[in-house]
N, C-alpha and C positions, 0 to 999 in steps of 0.2 A: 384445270381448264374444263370448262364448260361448253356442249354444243348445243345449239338451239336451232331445230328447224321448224319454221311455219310452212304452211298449207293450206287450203282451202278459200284459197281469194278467189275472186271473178268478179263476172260481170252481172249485175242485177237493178232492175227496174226500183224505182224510187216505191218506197212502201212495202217490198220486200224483204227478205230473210237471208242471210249467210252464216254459216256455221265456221269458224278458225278454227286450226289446231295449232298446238306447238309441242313438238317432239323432242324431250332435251335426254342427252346421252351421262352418264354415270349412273352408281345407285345412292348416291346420296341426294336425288332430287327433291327428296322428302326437307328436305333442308334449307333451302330457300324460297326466299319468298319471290313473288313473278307477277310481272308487270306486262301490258299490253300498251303500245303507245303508236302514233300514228303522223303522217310527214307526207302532204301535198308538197307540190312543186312549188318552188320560191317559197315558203314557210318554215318556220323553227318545228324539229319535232316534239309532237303534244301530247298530256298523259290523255290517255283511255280507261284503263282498270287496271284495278291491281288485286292481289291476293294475297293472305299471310301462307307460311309455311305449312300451316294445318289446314286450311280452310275455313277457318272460324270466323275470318273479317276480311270485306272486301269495300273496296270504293272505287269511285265512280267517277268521273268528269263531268260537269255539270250538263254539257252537250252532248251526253250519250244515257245520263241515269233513266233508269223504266225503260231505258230500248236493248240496250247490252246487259249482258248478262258472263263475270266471268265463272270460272269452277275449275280445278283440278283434281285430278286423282294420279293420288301419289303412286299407287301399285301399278302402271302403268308409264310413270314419268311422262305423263302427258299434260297441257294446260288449255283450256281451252277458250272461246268467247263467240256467245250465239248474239249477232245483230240481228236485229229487227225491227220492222220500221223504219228502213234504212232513208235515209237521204240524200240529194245529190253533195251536199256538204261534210259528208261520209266520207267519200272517194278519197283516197290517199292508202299508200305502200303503210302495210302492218307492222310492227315487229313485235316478239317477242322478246321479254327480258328478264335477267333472274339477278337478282340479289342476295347477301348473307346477311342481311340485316333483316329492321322491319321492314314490310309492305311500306311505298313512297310511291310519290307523285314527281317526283324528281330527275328528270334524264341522268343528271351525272353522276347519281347514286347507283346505277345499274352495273352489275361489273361486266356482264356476259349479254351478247347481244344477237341472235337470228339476223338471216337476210334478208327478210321482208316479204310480203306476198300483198302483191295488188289487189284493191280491191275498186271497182269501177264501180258506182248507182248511175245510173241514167234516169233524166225525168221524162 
């Protein structure tokens, strides 16, 4: 078992910046791959970013590529995703997610899931 906590949500002005974290517990973090995805009210949740196990290859959501930006570091078990240029189209509860496979765009591919951290853009 896997635990994954996010951080770093709030509130920010449309055209602004917010920094996420995701804090996952064991030492075999190095080992999967992790995902960022995202879930407004009344909506299906939607990919965001994702990373491979190494850092080598990342993708994008077509509604976020050049604003988001993910990265982790493994000596840390941390994951991370800096918005910017944020919009009010933005706003919706984070999560973090990790997989044992490739990097995916995929919700049900995910096996391990964080609780979410709100993120508000106001315009």
């Amino acid at each position: 078992q896997v635990q994954l906590v996010e951080s770093g949500g709030g509130l920010v002005q449309a055209g602004g910046s917010l920094r996420l974290s995701c804090a996952a517990s064991g030492r075999t973090f190095s080992s999967y791959a992790m995902g960022w995805f995202r879930q407004a009210p009344g909506k299906e949740r939607e990919f965001v970013a994702a990373i491979t196990w190494d850092g080598g290859t990342t993708y994008y959501a077509d509604s976020v590529k050049d604003r988001f930006t993910i990265s982790r570091d493994n000596a840390k078990n941390m994951v991370t995703l800096q918005m910017n240029s944020l919009k009010p189209e933005d706003t919706a509860v984070y999560y973090c997610a990790a997989r044992t496979g490739w990097a995916s765009n995929r919700v049900n591919l995910y096996n391990y899931w964080g609780q979410g951290t709100q993120v508000t853009v106001s315009s």
